[in-house]
C-alpha positions in Angstrom: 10.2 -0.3 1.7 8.0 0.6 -1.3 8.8 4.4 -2.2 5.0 5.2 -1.8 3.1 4.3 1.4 -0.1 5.4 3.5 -0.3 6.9 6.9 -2.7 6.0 9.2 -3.3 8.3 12.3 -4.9 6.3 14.7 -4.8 9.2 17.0 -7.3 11.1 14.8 -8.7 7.5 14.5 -9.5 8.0 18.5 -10.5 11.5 18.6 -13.3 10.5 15.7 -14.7 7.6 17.9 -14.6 9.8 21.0 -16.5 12.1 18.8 -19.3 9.6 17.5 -19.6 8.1 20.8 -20.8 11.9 22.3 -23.6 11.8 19.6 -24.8 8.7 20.8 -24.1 8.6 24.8 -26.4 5.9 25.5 -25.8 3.2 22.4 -22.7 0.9 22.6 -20.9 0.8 19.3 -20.7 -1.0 16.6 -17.2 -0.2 14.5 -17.3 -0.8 11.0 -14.4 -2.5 10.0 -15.7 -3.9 6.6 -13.6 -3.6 3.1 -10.2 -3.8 5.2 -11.7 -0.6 7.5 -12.6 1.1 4.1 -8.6 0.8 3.3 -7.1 1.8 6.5 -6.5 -1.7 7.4 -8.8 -3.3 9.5 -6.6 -5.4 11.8 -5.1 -2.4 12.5 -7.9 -0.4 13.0 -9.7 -3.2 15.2 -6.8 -3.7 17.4 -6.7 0.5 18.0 -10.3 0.7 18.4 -10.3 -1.7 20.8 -7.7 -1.3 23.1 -7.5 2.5 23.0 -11.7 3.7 22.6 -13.1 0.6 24.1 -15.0 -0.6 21.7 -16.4 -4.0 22.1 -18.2 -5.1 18.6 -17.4 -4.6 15.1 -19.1 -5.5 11.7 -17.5 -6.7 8.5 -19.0 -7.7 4.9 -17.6 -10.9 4.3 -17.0 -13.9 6.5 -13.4 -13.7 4.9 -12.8 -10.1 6.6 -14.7 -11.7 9.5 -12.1 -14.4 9.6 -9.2 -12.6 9.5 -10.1 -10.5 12.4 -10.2 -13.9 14.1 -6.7 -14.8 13.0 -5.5 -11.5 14.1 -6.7 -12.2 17.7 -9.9 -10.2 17.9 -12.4 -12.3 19.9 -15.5 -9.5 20.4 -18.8 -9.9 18.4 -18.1 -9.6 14.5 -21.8 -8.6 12.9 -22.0 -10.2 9.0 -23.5 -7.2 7.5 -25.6 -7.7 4.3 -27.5 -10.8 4.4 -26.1 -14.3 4.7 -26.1 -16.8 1.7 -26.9 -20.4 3.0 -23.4 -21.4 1.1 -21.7 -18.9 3.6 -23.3 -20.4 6.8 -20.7 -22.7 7.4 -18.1 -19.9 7.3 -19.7 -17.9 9.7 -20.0 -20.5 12.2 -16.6 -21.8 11.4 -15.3 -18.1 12.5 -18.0 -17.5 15.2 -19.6 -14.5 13.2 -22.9 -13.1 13.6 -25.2 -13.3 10.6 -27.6 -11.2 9.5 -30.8 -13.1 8.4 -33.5 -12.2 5.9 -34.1 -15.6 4.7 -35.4 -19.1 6.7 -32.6 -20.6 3.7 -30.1 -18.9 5.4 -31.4 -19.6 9.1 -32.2 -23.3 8.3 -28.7 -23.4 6.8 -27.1 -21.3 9.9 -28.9 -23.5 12.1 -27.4 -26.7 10.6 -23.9 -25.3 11.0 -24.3 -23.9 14.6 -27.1 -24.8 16.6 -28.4 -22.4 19.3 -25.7 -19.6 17.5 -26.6 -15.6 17.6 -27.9 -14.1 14.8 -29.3 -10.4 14.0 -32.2 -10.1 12.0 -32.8 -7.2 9.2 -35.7 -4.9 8.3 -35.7 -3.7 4.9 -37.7 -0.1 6.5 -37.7 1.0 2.7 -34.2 1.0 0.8 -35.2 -1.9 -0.9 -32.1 -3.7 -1.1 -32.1 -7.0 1.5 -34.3 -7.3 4.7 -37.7 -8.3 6.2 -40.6 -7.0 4.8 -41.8 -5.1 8.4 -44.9 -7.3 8.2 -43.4 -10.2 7.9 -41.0 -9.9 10.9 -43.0 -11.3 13.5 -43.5 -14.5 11.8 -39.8 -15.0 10.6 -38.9 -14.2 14.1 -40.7 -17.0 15.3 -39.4 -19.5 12.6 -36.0 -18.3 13.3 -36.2 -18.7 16.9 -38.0 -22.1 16.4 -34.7 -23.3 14.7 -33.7 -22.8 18.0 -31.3 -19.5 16.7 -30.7 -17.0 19.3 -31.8 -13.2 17.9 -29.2 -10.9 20.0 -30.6 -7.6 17.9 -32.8 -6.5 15.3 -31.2 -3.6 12.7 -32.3 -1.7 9.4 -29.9 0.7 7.2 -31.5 4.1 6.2 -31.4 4.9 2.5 -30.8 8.5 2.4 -29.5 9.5 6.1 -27.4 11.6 4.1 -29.3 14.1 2.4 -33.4 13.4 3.2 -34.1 14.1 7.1 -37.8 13.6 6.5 -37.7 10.1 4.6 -34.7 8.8 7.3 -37.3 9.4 9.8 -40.0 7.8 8.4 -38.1 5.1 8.0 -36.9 4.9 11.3 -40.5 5.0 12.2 -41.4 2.0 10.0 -38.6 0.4 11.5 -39.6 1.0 15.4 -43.6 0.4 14.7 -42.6 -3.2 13.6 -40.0 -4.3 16.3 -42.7 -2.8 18.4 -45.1 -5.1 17.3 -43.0 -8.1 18.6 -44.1 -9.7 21.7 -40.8 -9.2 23.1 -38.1 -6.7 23.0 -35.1 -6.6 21.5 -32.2 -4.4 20.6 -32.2 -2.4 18.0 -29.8 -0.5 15.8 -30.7 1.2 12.6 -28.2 4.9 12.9 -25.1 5.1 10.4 -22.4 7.4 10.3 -24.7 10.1 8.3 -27.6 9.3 11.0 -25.3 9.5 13.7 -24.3 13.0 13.1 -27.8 14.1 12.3 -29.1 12.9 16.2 -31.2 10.0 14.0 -31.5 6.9 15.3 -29.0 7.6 18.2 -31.1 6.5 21.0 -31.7 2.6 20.4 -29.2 0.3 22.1 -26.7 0.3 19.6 -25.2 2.6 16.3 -22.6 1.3 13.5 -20.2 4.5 12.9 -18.3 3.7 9.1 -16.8 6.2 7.1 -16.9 9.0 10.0 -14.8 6.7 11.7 -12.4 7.3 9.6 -12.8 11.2 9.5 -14.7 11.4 5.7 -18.3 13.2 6.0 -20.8 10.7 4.9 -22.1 13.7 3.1 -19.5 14.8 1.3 -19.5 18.4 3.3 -17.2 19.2 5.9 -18.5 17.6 8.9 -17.1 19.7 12.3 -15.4 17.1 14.5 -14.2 14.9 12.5 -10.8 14.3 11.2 -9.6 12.4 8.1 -7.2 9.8 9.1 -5.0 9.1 5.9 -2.5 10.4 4.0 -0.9 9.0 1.2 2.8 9.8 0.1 5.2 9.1 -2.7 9.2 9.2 -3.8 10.0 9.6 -7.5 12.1 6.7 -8.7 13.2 9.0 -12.1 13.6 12.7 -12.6 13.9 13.6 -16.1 14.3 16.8 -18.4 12.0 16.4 -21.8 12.4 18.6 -25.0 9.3 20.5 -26.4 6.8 18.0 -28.1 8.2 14.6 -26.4 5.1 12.6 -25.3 4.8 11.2 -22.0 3.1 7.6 -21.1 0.8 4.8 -23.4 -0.8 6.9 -25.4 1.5 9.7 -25.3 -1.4 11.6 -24.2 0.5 14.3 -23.3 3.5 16.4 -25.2 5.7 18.7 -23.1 4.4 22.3 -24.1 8.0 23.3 -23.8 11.3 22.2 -22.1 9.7 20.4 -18.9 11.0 18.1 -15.6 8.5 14.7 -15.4 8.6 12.6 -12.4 8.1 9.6 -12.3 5.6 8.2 -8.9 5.9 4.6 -8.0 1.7 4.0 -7.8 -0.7 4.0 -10.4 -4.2 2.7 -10.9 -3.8 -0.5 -9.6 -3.0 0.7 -6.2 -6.3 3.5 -6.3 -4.9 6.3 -8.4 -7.7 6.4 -10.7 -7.1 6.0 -14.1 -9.9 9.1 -15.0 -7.3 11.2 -13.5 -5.1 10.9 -16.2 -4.0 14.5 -17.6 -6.1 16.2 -14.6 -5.1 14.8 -11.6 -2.8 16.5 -8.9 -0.5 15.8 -6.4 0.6 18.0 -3.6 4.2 19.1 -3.7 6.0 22.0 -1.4 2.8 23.4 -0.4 1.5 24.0 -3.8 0.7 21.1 -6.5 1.5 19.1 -9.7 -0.4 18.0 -12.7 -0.8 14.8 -13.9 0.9 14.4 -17.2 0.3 11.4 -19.7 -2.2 8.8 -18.6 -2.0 7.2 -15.5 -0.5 3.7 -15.6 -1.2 0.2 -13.7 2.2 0.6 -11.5 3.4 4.4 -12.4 2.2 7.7 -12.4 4.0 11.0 -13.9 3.8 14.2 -13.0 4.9 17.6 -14.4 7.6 19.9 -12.6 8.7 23.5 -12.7 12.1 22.1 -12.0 14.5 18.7 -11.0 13.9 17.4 -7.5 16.1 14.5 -6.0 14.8 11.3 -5.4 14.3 11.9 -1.7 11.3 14.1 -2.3 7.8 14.0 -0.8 5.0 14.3 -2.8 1.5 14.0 -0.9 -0.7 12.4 -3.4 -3.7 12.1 -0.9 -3.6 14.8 1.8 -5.8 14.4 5.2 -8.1 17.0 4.7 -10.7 18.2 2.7 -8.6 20.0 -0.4 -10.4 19.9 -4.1 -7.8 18.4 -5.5 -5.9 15.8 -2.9 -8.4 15.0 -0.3 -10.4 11.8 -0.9 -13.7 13.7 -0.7 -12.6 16.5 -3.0 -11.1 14.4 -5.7 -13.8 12.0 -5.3 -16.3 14.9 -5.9 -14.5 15.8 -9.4 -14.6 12.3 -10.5 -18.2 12.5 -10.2 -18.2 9.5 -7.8 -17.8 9.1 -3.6 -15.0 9.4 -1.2 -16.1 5.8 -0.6 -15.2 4.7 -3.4 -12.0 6.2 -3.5 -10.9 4.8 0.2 -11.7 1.2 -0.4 -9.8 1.1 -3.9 -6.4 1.7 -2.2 -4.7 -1.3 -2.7 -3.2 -3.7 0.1 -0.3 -3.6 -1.9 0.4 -0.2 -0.6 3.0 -0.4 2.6 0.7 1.0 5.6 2.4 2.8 8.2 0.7 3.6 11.6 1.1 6.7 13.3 0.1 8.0 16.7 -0.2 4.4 18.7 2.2 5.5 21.0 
């Protein structure tokens, strides 16, 4: 195997679905499995979710992550989140997805491809990004259903759930006065992982947990209950003693301030390691950490050492927790960007390796 790996704990997996499903007792969930379960590996994850937390529907980006689910054997509802492209229609159907549908292109197209099929209609309630204007639901509700589409729910996706209580529910209240208008009811779902946890949006029929799933607080603070699922490890393939002044890496970016041990980690920017960590990154080793030294590289990554380890040595370079330097949301927070970001770089490349299924 690969000398550097992940670790997935789908036990904390569980405990952070058991968690999400107490904020929101009376909505079924909707597991968000989308950008390979934000680099956890959504197969995986799926499979866990479903057979161990009972959870019955998931929602991907792409009809291609939508399809593989498919090939991996899970048969539940798979929401298309987003808004579906009349060139992807016949994907969806192909793979018996659920589109999301802000445009009578998309639902003549769907239509075409699957006649009578489910669909889920959005609401752009004010992020601006893709939906239905909230007064123009009503009539695209009755031109999708006169394609003879089925509308199983109708959903919206709060802009600032994370940080602005006030706008989130006004939002949600936009949202609500136009499904209300409708001359039926139908299900709605609008709460994210950031909603979730703030009690908004919990009490419609469904909620779409993502990132919390997967222990990281949508809001970058700690987040009590939650627990982060994934570590990531690493072996040194060389150990080597440099002189004073000899550069290390393209660039030689770095010189050895004296007589100094470099190791050399088998991972480098294009598995995640970001490349802006170069000469200020860290790893975790024996409780304390290491520098990055030299720039990080496409495929390797060097590190400065106090002294010569063997090649059997663990270093942690992504630790399941909330630490400054090695936690997704820490290191993501110094690289001015989100633990997001971070997650769903890791590269499939990477060996995964599953803990806690037992």
């Amino acid at each position: 195997m690969r000398p550097t790996w992940l670790e997935i704990d789908l036990g904390a997996l569980g405990r952070n679905c058991a968690h999400l499903a107490g904020r929101a007792p009376d909505a079924q969930l909707i597991a968000v499995v989308k950008a390979d379960a934000y680099g956890h590996g959504a197969v995986r994850v799926a499979r866990y979710l479903r057979e161990r937390c009972g959870v019955r529907r998931f929602a991907v980006a792409t009809s291609g992550e939508g399809a593989e689910l498919r090939a991996a054997g899970i048969a539940e509802p798979v929401l298309l989140l987003g808004a579906l492209h009349p060139d992807d229609a016949e994907g969806a159907a192909r793979h018996g997805l659920t589109p999301t549908l802000v445009t009578l292109a998309a639902a003549r197209a769907f239509a075409a491809a699957r006649p009578g099929g489910r669909v889920q209609v959005k609401v752009d309630s004010g992020m601006g990004r893709v939906g239905v204007a909230p007064a123009e639901l009503a009539g695209f509700m009755a031109a999708v259903e006169g394609l003879g589409l089925e509308v199983e729910a109708i959903y919206t996706h709060f802009a600032v759930a994370d940080e602005d209580e006030a706008e989130t529910r006004r939002q949600l209240a936009v949202f609500l006065e136009a499904a209300r208008a409708l001359p039926r009811r139908y299900p709605l779902h609008a709460a994210n992982s950031a909603a979730i946890l703030a009690g908004l949006g919990t009490g419609l029929d469904f909620v779409r947990p993502g990132v919390a799933l997967y222990g990281l607080p949508p809001d970058m603070k700690e987040a009590p209950g939650l627990e982060p699922v994934l570590a990531w490890k690493a072996r040194p393939t060389q150990v080597k003693r440099l002189p004073a002044g000899h550069g290390v890496g393209y660039g030689l970016s770095y010189r050895a301030g004296g007589e100094e041990w470099i190791a050399t980690l088998p991972f480098g920017y294009a598995d995640g390691f970001s490349r802006a960590l170069s000469n200020r990154g860290w790893v975790r080793w024996r409780g304390g950490y290491a520098p990055v030294a030299g720039r990080v590289s496409m495929d390797q990554t060097t590190v400065r050492l106090p002294e010569p380890v063997g090649l059997d040595e663990v270093f942690e370079v992504v630790t399941p927790d909330l630490d400054e330097r090695t936690g997704l949301t820490g290191r993501a927070r110094a690289l001015g960007t989100i633990h997001y970001e971070l997650a769903t770089a890791l590269s499939r490349r990477l060996p995964r390796i599953y803990l806690g299924d037992g």
